[in-house]
mmCIF entry with sequence, helices, sheets and N, C-alpha, C, O atoms, coordinates in Angstrom:
data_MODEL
# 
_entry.id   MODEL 
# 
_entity.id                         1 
_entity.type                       polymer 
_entity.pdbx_number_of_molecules   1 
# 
_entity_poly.entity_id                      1 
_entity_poly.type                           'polypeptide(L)' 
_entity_poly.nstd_linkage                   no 
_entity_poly.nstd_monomer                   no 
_entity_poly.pdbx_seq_one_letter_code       
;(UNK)(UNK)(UNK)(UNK)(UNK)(UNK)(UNK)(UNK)(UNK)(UNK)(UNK)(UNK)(UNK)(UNK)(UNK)(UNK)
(UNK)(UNK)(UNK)(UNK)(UNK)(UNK)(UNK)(UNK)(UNK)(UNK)(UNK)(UNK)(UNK)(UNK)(UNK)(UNK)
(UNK)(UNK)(UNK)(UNK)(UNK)(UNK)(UNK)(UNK)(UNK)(UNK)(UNK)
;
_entity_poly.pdbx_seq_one_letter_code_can   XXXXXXXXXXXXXXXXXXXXXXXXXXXXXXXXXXXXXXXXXXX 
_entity_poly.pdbx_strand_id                 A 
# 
loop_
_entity_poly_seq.entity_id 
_entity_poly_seq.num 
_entity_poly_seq.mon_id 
_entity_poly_seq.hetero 
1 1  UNK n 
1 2  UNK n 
1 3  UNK n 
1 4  UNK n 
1 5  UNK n 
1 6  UNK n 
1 7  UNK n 
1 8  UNK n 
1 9  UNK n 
1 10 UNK n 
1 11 UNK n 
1 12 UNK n 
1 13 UNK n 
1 14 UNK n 
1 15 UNK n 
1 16 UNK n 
1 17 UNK n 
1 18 UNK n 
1 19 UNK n 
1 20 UNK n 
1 21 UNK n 
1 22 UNK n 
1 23 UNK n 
1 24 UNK n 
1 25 UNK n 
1 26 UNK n 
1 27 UNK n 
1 28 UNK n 
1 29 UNK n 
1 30 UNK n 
1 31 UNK n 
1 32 UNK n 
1 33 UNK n 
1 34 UNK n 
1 35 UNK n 
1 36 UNK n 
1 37 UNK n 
1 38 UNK n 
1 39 UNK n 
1 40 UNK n 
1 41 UNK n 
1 42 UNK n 
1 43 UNK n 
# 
_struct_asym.id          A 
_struct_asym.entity_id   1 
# 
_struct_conf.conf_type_id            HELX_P 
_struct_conf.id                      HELX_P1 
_struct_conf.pdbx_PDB_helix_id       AA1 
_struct_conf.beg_label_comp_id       UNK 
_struct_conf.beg_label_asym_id       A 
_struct_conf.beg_label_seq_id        14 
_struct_conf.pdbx_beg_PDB_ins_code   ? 
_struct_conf.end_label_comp_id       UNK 
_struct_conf.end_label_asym_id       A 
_struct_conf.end_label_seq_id        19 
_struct_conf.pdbx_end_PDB_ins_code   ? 
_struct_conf.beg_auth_comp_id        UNK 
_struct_conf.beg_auth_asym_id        A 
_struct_conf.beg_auth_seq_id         14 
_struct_conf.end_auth_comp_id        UNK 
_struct_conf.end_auth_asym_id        A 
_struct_conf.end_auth_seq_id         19 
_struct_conf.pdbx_PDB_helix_class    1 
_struct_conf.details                 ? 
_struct_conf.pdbx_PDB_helix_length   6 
# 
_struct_conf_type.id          HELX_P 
_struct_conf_type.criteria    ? 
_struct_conf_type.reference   ? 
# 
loop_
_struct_sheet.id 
_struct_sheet.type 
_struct_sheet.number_strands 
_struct_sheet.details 
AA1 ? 2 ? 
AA2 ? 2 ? 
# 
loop_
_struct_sheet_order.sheet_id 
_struct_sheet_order.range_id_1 
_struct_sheet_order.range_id_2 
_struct_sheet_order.offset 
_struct_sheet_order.sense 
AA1 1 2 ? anti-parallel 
AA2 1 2 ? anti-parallel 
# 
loop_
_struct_sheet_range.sheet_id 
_struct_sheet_range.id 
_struct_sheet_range.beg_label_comp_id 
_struct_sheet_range.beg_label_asym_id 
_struct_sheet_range.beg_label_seq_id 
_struct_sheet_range.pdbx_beg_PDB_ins_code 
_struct_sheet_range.end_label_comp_id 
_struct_sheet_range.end_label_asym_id 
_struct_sheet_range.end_label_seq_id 
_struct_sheet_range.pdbx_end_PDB_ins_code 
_struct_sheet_range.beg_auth_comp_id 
_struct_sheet_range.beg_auth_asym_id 
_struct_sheet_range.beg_auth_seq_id 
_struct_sheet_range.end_auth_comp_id 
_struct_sheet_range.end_auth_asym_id 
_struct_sheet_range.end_auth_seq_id 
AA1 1 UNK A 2  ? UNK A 3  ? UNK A 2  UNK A 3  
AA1 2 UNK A 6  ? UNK A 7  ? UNK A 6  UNK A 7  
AA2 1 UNK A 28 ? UNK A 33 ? UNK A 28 UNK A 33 
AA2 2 UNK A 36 ? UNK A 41 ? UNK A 36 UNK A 41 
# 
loop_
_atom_site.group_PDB 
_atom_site.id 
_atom_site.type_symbol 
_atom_site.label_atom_id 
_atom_site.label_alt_id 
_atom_site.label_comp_id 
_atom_site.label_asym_id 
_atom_site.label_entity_id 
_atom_site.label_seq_id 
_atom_site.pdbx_PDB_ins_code 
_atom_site.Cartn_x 
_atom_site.Cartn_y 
_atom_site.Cartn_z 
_atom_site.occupancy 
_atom_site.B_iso_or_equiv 
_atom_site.pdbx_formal_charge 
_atom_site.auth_seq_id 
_atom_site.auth_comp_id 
_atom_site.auth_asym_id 
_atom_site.auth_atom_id 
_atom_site.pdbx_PDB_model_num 
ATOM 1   N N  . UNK A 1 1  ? 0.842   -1.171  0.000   1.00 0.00 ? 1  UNK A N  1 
ATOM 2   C CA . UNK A 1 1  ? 0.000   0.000   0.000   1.00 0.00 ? 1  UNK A CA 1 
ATOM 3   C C  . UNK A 1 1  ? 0.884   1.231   0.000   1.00 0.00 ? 1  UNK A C  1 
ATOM 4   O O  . UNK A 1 1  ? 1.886   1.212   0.715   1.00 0.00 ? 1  UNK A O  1 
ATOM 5   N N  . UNK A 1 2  ? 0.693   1.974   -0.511  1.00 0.00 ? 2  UNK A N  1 
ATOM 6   C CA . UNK A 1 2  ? 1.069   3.308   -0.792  1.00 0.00 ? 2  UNK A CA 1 
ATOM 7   C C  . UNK A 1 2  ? 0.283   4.457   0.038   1.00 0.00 ? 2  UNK A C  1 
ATOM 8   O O  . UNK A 1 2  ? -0.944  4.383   -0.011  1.00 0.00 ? 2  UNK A O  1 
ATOM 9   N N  . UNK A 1 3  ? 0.794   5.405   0.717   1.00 0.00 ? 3  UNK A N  1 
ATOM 10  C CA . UNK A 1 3  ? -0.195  6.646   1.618   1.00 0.00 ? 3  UNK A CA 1 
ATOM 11  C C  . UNK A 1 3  ? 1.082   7.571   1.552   1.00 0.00 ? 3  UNK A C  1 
ATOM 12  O O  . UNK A 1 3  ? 2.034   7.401   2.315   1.00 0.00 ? 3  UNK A O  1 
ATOM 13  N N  . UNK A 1 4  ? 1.041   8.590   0.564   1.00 0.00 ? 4  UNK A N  1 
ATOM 14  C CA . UNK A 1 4  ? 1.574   9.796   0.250   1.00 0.00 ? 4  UNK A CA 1 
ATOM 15  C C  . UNK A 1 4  ? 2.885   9.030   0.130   1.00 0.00 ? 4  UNK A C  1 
ATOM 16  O O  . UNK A 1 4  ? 2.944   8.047   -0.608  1.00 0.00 ? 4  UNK A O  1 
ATOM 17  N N  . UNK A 1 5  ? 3.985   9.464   0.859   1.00 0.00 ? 5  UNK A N  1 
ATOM 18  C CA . UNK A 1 5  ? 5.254   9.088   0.036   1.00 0.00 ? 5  UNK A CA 1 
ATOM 19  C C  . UNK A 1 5  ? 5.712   7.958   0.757   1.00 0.00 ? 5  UNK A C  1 
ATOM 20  O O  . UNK A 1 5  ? 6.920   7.747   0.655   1.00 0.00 ? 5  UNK A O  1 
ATOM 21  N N  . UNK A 1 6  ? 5.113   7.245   1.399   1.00 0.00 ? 6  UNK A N  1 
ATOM 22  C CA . UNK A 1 6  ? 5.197   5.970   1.899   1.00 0.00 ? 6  UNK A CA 1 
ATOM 23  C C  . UNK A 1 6  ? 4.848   4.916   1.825   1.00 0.00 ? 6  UNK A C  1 
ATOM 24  O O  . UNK A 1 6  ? 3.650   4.973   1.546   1.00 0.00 ? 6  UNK A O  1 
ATOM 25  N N  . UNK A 1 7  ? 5.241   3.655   1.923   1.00 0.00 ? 7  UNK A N  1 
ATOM 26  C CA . UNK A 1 7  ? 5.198   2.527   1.651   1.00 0.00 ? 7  UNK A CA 1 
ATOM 27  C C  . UNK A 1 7  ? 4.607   1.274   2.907   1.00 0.00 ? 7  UNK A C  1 
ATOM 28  O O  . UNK A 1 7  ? 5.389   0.574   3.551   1.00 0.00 ? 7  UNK A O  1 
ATOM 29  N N  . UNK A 1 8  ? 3.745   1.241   2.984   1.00 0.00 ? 8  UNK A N  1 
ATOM 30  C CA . UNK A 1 8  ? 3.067   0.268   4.079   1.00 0.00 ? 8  UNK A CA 1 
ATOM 31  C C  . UNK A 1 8  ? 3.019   -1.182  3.608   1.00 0.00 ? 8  UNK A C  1 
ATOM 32  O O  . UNK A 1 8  ? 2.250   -1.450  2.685   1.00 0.00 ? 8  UNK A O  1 
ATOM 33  N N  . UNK A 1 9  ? 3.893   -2.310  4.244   1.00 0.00 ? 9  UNK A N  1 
ATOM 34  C CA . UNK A 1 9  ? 4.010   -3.536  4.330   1.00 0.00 ? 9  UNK A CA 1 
ATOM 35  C C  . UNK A 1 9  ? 3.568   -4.704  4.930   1.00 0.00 ? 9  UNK A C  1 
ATOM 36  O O  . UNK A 1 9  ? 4.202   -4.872  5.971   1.00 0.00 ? 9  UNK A O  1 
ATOM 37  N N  . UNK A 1 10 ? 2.827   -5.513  4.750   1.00 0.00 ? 10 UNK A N  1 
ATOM 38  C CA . UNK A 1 10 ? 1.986   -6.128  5.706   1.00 0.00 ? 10 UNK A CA 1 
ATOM 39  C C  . UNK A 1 10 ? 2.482   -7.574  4.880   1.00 0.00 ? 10 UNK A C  1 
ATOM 40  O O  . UNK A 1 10 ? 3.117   -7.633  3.827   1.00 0.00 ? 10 UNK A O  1 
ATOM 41  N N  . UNK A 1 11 ? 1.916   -8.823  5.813   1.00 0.00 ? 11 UNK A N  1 
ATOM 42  C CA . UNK A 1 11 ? 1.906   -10.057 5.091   1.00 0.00 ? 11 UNK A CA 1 
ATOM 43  C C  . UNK A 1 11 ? 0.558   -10.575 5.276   1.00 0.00 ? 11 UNK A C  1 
ATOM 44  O O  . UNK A 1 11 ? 0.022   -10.647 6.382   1.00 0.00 ? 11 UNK A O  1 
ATOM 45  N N  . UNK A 1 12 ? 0.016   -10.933 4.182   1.00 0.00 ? 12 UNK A N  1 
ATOM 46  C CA . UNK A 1 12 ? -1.429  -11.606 3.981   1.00 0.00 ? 12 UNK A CA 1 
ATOM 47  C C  . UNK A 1 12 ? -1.338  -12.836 3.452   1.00 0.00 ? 12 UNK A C  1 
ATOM 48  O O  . UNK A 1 12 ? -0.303  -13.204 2.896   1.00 0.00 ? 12 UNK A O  1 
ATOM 49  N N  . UNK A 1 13 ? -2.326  -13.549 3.556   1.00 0.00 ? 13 UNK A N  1 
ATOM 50  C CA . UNK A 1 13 ? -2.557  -14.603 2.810   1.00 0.00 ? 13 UNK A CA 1 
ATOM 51  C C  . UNK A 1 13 ? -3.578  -14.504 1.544   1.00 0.00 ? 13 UNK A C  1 
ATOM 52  O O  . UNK A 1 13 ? -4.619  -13.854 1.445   1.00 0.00 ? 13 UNK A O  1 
ATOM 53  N N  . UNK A 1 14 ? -2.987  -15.293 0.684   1.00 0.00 ? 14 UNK A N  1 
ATOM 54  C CA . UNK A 1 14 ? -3.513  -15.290 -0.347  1.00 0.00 ? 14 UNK A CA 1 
ATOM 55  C C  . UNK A 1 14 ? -5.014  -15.285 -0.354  1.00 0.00 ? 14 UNK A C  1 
ATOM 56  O O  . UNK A 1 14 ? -5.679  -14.589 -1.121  1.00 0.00 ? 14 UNK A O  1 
ATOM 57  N N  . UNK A 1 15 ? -5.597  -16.250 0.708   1.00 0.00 ? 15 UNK A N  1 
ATOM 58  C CA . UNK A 1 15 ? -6.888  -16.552 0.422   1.00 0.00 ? 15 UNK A CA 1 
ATOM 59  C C  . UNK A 1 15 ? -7.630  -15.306 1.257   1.00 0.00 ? 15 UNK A C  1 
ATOM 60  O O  . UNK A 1 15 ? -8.775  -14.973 0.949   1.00 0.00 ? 15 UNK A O  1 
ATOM 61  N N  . UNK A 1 16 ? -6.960  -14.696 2.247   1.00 0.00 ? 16 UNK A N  1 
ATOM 62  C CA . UNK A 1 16 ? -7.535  -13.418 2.550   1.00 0.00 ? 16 UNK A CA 1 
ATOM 63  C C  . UNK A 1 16 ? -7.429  -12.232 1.347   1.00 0.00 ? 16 UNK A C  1 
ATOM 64  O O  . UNK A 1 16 ? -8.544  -11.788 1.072   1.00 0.00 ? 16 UNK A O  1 
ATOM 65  N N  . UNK A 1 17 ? -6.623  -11.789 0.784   1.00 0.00 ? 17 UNK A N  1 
ATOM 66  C CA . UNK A 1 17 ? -6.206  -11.056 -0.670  1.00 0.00 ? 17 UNK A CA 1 
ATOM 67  C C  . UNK A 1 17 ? -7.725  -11.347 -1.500  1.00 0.00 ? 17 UNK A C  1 
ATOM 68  O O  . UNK A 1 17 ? -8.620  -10.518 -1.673  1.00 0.00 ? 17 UNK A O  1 
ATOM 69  N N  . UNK A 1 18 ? -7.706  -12.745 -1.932  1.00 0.00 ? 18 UNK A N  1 
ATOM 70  C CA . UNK A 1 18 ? -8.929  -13.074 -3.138  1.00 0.00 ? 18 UNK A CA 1 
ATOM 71  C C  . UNK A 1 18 ? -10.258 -12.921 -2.158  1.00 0.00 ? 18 UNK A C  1 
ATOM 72  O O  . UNK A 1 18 ? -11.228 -12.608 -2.849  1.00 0.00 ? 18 UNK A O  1 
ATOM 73  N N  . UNK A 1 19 ? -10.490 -13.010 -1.184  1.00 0.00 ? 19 UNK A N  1 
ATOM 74  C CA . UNK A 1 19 ? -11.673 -12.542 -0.481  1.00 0.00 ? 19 UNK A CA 1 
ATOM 75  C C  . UNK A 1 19 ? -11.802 -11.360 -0.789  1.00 0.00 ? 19 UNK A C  1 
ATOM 76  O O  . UNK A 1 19 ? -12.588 -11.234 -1.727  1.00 0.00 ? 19 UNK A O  1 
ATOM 77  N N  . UNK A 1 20 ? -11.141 -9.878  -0.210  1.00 0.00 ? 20 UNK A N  1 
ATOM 78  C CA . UNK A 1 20 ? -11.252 -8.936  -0.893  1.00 0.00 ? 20 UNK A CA 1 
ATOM 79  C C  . UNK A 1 20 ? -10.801 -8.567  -1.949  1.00 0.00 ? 20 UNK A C  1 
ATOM 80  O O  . UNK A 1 20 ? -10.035 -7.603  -1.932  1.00 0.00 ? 20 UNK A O  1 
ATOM 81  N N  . UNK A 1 21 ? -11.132 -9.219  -3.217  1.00 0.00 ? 21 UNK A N  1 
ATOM 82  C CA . UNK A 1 21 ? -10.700 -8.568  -4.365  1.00 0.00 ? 21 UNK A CA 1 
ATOM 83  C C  . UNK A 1 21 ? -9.634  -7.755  -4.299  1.00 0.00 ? 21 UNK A C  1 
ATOM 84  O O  . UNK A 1 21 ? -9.846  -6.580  -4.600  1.00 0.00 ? 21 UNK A O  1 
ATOM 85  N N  . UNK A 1 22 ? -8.253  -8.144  -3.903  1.00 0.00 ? 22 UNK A N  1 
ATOM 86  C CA . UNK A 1 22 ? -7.848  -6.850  -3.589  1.00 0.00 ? 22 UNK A CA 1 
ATOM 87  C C  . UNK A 1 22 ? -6.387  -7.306  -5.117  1.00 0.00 ? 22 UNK A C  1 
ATOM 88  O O  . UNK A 1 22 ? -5.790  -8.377  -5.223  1.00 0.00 ? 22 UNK A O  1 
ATOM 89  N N  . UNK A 1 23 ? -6.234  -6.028  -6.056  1.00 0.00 ? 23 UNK A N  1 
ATOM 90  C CA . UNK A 1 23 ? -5.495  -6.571  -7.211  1.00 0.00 ? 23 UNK A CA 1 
ATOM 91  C C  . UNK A 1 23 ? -4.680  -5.008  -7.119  1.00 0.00 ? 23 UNK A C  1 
ATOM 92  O O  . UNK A 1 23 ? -4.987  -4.244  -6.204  1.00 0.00 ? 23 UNK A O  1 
ATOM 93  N N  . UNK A 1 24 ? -3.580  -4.595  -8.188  1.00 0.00 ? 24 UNK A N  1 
ATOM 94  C CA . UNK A 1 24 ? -2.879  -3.442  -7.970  1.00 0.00 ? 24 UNK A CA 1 
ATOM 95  C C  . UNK A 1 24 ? -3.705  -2.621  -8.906  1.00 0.00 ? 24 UNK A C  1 
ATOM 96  O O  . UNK A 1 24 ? -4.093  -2.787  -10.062 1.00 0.00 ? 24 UNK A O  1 
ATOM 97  N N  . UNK A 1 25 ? -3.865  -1.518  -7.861  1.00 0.00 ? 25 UNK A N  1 
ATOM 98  C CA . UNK A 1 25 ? -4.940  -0.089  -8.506  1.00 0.00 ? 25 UNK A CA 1 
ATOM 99  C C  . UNK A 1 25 ? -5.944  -0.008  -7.611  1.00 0.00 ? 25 UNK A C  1 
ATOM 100 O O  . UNK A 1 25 ? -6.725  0.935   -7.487  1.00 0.00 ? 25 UNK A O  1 
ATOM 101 N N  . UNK A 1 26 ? -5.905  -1.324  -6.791  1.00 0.00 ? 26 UNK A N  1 
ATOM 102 C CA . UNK A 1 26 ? -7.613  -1.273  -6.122  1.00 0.00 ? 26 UNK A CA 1 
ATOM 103 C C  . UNK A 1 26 ? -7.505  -0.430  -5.130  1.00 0.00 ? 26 UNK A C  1 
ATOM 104 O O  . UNK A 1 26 ? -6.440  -0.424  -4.513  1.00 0.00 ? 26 UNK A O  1 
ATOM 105 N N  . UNK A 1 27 ? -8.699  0.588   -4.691  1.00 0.00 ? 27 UNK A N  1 
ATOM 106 C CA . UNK A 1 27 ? -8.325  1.576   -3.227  1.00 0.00 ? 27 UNK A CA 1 
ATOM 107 C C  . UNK A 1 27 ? -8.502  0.666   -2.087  1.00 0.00 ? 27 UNK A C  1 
ATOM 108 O O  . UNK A 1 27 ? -9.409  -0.161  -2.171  1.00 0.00 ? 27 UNK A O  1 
ATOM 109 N N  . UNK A 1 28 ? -7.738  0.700   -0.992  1.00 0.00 ? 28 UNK A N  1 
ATOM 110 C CA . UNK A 1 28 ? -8.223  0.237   0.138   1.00 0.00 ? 28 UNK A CA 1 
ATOM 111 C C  . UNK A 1 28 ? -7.543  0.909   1.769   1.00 0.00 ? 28 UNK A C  1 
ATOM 112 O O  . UNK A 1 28 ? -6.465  1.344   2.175   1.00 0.00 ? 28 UNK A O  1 
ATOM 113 N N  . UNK A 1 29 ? -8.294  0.774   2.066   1.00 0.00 ? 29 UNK A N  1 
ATOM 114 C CA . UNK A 1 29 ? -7.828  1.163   3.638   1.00 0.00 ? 29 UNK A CA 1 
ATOM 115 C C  . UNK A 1 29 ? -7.071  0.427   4.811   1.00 0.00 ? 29 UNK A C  1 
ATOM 116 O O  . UNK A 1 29 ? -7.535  -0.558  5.385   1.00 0.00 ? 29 UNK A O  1 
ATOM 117 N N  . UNK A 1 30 ? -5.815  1.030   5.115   1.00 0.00 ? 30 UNK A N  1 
ATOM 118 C CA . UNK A 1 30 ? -5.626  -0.091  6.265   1.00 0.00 ? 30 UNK A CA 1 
ATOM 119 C C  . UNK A 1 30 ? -5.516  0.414   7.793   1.00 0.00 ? 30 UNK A C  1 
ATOM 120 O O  . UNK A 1 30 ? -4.758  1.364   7.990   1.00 0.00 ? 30 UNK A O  1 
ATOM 121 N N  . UNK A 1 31 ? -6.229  -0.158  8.928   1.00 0.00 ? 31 UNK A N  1 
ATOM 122 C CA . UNK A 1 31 ? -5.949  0.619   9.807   1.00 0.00 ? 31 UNK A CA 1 
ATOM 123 C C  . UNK A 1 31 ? -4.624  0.338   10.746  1.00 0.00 ? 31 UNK A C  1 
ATOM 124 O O  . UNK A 1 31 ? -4.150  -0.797  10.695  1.00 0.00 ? 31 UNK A O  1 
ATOM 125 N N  . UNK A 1 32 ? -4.281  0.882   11.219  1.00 0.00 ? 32 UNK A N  1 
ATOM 126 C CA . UNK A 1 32 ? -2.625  0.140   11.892  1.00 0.00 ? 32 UNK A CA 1 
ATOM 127 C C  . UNK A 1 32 ? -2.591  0.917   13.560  1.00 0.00 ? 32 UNK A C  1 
ATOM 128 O O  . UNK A 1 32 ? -2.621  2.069   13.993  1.00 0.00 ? 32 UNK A O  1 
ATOM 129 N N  . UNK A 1 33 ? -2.519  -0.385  14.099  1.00 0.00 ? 33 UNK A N  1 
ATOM 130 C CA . UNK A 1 33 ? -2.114  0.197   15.365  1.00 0.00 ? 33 UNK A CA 1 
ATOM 131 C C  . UNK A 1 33 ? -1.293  -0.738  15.918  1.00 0.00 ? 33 UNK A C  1 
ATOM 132 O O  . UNK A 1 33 ? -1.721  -1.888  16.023  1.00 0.00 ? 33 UNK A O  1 
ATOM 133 N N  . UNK A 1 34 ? 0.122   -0.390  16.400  1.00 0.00 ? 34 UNK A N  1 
ATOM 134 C CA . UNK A 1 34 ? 1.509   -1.101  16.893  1.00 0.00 ? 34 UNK A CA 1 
ATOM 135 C C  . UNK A 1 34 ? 1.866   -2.266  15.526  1.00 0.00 ? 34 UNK A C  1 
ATOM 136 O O  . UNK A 1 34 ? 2.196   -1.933  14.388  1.00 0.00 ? 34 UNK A O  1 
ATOM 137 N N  . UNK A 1 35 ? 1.704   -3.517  15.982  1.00 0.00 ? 35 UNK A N  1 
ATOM 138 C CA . UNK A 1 35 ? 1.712   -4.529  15.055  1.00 0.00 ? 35 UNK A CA 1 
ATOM 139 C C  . UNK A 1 35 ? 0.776   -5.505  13.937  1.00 0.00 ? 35 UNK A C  1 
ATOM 140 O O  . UNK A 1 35 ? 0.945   -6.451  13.168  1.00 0.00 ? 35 UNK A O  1 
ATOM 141 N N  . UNK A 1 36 ? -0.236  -4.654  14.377  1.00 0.00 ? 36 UNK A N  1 
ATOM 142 C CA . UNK A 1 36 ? -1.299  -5.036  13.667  1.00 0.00 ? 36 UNK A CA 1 
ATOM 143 C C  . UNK A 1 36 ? -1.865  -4.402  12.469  1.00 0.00 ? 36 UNK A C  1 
ATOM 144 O O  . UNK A 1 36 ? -1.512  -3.225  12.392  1.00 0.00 ? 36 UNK A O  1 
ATOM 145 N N  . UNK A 1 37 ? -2.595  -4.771  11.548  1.00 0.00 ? 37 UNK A N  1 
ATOM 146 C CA . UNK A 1 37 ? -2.664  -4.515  10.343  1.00 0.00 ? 37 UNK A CA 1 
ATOM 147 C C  . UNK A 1 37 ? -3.894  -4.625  9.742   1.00 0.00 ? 37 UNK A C  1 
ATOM 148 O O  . UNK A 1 37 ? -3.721  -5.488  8.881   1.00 0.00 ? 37 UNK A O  1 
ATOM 149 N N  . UNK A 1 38 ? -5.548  -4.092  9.668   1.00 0.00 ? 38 UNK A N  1 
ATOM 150 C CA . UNK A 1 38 ? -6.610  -4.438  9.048   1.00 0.00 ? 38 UNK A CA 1 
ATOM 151 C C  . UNK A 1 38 ? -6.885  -3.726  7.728   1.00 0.00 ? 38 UNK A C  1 
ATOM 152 O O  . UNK A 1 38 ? -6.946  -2.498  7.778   1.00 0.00 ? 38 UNK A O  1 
ATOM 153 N N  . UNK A 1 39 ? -7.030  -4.230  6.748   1.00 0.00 ? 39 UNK A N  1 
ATOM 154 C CA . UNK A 1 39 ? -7.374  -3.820  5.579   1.00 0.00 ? 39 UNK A CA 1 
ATOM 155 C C  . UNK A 1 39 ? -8.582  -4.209  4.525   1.00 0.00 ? 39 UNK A C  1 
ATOM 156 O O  . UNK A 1 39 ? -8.862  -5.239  3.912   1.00 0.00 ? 39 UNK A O  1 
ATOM 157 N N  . UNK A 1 40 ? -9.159  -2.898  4.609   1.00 0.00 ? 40 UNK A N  1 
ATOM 158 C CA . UNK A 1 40 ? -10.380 -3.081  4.150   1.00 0.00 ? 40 UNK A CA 1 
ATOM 159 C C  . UNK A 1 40 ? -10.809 -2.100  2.503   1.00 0.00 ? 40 UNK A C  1 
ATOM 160 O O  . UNK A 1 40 ? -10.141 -1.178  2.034   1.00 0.00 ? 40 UNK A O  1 
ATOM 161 N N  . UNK A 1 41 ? -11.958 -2.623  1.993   1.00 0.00 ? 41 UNK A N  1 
ATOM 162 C CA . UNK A 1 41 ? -11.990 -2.253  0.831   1.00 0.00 ? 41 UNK A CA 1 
ATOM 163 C C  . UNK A 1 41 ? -13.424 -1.880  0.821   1.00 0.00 ? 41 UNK A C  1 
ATOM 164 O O  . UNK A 1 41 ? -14.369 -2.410  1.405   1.00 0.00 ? 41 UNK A O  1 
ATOM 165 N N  . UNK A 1 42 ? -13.369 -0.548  -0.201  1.00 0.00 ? 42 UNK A N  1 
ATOM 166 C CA . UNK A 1 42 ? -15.365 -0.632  -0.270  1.00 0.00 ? 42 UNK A CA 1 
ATOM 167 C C  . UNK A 1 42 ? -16.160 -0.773  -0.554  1.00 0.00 ? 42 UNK A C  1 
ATOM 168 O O  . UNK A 1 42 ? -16.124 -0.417  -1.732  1.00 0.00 ? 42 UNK A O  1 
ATOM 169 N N  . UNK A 1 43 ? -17.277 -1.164  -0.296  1.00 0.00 ? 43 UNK A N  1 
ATOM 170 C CA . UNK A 1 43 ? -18.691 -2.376  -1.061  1.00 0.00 ? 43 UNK A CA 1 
ATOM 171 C C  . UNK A 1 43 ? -19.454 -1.469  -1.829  1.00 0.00 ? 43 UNK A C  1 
ATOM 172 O O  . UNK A 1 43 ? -20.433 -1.866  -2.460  1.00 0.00 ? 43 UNK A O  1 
# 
């Protein structure tokens, strides 16, 4: 994920990825607090 000139890194699993449609271009949100990582997309 990309947010202004930064680069946000997370590790997912594939089968979480194809749940949300998530492909390069798609918008999505991630929220982050310490080590954790939720990313969501919109319906």
């Amino acid at each position: 994920m990309c947010c202004g000139p930064y680069r946000v890194v997370s590790l997912m699993s594939r089968e979480a990825a194809d749940a949300l449609n998530l492909k390069a271009g798609v918008v999505a949100v991630a929220s982050i607090k310490a080590t954790n990582v939720v990313v969501e997309v919109a319906q």
